[in-house]
C-alpha positions as CSV (number, residue, x, y, z in Angstrom):
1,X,106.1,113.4,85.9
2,X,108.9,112.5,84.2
3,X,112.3,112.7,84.5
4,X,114.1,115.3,86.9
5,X,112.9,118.5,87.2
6,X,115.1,121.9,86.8
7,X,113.7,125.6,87.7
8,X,112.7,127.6,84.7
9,X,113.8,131.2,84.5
10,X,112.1,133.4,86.3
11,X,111.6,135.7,83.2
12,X,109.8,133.1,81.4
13,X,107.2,132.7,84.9
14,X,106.9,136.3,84.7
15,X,105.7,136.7,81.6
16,X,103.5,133.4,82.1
17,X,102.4,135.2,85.2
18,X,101.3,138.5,83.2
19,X,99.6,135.7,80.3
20,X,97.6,134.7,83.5
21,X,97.0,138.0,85.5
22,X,95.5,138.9,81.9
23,X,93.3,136.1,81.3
24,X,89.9,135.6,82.6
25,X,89.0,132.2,83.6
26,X,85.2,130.8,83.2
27,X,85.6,127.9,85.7
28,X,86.2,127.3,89.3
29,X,89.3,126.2,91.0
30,X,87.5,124.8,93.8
31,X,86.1,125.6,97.3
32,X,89.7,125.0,99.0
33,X,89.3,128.5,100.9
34,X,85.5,128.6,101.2
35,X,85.7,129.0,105.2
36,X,88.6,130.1,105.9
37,X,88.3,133.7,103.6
38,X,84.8,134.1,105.2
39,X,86.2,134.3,108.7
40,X,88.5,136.7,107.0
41,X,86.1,138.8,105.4
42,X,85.5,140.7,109.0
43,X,89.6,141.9,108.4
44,X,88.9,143.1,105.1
45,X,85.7,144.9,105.1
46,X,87.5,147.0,107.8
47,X,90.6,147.7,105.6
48,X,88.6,148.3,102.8
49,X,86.9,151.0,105.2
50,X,89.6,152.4,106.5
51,X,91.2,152.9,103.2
52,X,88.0,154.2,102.1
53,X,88.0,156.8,104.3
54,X,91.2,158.1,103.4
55,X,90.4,158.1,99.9
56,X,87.1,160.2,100.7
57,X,89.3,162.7,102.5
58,X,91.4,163.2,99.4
59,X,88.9,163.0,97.2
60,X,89.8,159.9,95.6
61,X,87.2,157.2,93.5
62,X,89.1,154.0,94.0
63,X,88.4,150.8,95.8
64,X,90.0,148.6,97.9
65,X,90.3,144.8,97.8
66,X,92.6,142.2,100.4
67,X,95.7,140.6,98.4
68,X,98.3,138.2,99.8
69,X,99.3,140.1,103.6
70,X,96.2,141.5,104.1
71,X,97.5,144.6,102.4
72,X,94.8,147.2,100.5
73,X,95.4,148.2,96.8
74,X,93.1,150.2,94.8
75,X,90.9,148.3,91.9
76,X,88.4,149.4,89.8
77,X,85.6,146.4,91.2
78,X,84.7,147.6,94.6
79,X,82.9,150.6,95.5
80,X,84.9,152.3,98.7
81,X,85.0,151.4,102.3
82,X,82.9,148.1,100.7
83,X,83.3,144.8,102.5
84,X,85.0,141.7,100.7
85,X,82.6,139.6,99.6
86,X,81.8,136.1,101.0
87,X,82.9,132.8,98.8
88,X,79.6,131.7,98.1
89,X,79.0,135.5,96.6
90,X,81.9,135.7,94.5
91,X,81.8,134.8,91.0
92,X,83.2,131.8,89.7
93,X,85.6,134.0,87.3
94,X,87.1,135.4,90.9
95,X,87.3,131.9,92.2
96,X,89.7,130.9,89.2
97,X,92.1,134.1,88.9
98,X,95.7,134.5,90.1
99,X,94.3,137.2,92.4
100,X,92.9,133.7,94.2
101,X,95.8,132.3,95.2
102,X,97.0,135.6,95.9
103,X,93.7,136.2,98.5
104,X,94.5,132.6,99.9
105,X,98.1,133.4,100.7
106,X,96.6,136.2,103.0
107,X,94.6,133.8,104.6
108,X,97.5,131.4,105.3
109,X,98.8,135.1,106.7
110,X,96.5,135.0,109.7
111,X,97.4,131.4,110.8
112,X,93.9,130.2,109.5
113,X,94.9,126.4,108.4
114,X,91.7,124.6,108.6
115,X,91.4,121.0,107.2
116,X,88.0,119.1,108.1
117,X,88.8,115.9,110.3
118,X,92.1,116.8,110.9
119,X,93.3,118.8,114.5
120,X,95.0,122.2,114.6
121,X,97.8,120.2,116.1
122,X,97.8,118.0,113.1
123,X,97.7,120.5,110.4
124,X,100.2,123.0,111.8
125,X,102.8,119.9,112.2
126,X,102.2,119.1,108.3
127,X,102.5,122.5,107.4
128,X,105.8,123.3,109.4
129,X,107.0,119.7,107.6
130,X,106.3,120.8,104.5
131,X,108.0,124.5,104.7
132,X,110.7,123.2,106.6
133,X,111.7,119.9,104.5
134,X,110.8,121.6,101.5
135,X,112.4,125.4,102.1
136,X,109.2,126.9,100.6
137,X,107.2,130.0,102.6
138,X,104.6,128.9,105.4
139,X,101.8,130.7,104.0
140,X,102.1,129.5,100.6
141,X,102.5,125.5,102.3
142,X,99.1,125.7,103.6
143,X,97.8,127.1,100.5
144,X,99.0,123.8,99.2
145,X,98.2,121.8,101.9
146,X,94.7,122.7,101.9
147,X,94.1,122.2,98.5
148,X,95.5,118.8,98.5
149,X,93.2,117.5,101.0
150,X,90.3,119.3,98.6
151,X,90.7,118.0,95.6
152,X,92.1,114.5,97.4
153,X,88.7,114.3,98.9
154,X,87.1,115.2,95.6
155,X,89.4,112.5,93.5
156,X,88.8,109.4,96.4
157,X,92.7,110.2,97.1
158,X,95.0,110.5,100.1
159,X,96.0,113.8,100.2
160,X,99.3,112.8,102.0
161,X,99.7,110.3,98.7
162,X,99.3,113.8,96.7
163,X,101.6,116.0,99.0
164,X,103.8,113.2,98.4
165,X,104.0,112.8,94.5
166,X,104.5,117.2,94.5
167,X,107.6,116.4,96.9
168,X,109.4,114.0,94.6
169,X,108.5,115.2,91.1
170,X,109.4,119.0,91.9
171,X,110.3,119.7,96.1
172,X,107.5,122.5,96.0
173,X,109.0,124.3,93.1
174,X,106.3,125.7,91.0
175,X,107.9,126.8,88.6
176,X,109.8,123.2,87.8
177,X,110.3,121.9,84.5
178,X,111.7,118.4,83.4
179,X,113.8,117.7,80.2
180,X,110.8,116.4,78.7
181,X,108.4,118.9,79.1
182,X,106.7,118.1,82.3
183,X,106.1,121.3,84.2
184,X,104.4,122.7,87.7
185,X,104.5,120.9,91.4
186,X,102.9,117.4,89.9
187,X,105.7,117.7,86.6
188,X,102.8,117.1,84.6
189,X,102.8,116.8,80.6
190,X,101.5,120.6,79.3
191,X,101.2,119.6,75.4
192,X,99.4,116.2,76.3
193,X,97.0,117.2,79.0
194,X,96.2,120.2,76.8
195,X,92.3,119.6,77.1
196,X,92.8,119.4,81.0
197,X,94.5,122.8,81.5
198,X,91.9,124.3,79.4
199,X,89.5,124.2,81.9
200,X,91.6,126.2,83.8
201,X,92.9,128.8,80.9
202,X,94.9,126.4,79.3
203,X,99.0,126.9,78.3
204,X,101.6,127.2,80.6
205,X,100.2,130.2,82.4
206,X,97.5,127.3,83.3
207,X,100.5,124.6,84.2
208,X,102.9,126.7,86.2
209,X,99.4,127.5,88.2
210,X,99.6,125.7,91.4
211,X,96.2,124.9,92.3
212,X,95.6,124.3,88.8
213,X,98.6,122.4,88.5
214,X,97.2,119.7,91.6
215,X,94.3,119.6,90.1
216,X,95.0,118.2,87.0
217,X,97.9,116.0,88.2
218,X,95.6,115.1,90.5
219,X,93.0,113.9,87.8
220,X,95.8,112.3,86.2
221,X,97.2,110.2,88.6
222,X,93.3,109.3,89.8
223,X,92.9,107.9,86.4
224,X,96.3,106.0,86.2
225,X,95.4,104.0,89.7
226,X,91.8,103.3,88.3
227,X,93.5,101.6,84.7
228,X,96.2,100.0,86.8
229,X,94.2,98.7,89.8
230,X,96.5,99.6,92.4
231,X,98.3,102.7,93.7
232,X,101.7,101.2,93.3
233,X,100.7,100.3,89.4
234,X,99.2,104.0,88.9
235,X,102.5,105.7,90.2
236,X,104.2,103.4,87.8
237,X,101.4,104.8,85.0
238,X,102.0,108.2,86.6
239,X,105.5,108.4,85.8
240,X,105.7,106.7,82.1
241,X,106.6,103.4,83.0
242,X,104.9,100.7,80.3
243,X,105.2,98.0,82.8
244,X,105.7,97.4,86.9
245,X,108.8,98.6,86.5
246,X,109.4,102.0,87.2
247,X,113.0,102.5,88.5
248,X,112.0,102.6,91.7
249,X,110.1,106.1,91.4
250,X,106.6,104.1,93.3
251,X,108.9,103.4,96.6
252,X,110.5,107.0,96.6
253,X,106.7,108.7,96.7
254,X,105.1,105.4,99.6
255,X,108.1,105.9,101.7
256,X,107.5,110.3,101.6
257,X,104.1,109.5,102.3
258,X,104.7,107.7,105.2
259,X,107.2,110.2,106.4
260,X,104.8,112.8,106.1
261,X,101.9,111.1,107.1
262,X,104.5,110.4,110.6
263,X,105.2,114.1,111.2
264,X,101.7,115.1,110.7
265,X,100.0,112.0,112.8
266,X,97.6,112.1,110.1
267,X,96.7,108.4,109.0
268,X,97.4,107.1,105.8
269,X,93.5,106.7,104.3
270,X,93.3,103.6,102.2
């Protein structure tokens, strides 16, 4: 959000990842993957039963659950040979963990990229943009993808405007923090949007979080173009600038936008 971003050590995101993995979240990161882990719910319940069986022949008690690959690992939650449940059965708790993301990754897996209003055609181009301009997996590009167009349809945003502001303030690095402070894929400010990362656990766990981290940019930057009256004037906001001038940080995110919005042949919504 402001100034330019550098990679934090990976041993600080690993212990932030472990302060997350150990937290349990009361709210919901949104509906992102609502469809998509439904049609994948079929996949599961059949490697949760299959894994079942094996674990009946040996005598074992654990369960089974999908993470990112479609791979089975035993947890404590699920009875054995259970099926994974559908989204609107799982609690809201499950909805906001790391284990999440984790599940949507192994959605992106299966090639399962759906984005209402927008073609196969259209989403698959964006996505291959994204991983390709960016250097960042394919999976995890339509995790991002898809939740941009989420919460951008939640906030009255173009979610190309959003993909855009991630690709100048960090290039798709997570785990990106600026001189200043300003962390995640939207480089926003941890110690002053405390109150909005505590919806979502709060601290840097919450920050270096990547849906969480949209979110709240997200909310942010929704708020900046409302007190500004323009787009233009909230990227200024967005980025610290006082006034209209913001070194030229406004032109740098339009001119992404339109690049991306050119690869995709998704229209810019006004």
């Amino acid at each position: 959000m402001q100034g330019g971003a550098s990679a934090t050590s990976y041993a600080s995101y690993a212990q932030a990842s472990d302060a997350v993995l150990a937290n349990t979240m009361d709210t919901d990161l949104g509906p992102e993957f609502a469809v998509d882990e439904a049609q994948a719910g079929a996949t599961a319940a059949d490697t949760a039963s299959a894994a079942g069986d094996a674990r009946t022949a040996s005598g074992a008690n654990a369960a089974v659950t999908l993470v990112a690959g479609g791979a089975a690992v035993a947890t404590p939650e699920l009875q054995a040979g259970a099926a994974v449940q559908s989204e609107s059965n799982i609690a809201k708790a499950e909805l906001a963990s790391p284990s999440y993301f984790l599940r949507a990754l192994g959605v992106a897996a299966q090639g399962r990229l759906s984005i209402p209003h927008v073609s196969k055609a259209q989403a698959e181009a964006l996505r291959s943009y994204i991983a390709r301009k960016y250097q960042i997996a394919y999976n995890a590009a339509g995790v991002l993808i898809k939740t941009a167009f989420t919460v951008g349809s939640e906030q009255h945003l173009d979610p190309q405007l959003l993909l855009a502001v991630i690709a100048i303030e960090s290039r798709y690095n997570p785990l990106a923090e600026s001189h200043v402070g300003a962390q995640g894929l939207m480089q926003v400010m941890t110690n002053v949007h405390k109150d909005k990362f505590a919806h979502f656990g709060g601290g840097l766990a919450a920050a270096l979080n990547p849906i969480a981290n949209i979110r709240v940019g997200s909310q942010i930057l929704k708020d900046c173009i409302k007190r500004r009256g323009s787009v233009q004037g909230g990227l200024a906001c967005y980025v610290g600038a006082s006034g209209a001038n913001d070194g030229g940080y406004g032109a740098r995110v339009l001119a992404e936008q339109r690049r991306i919005a050119l690869a995709s042949g998704i229209p810019i919504q006004k």
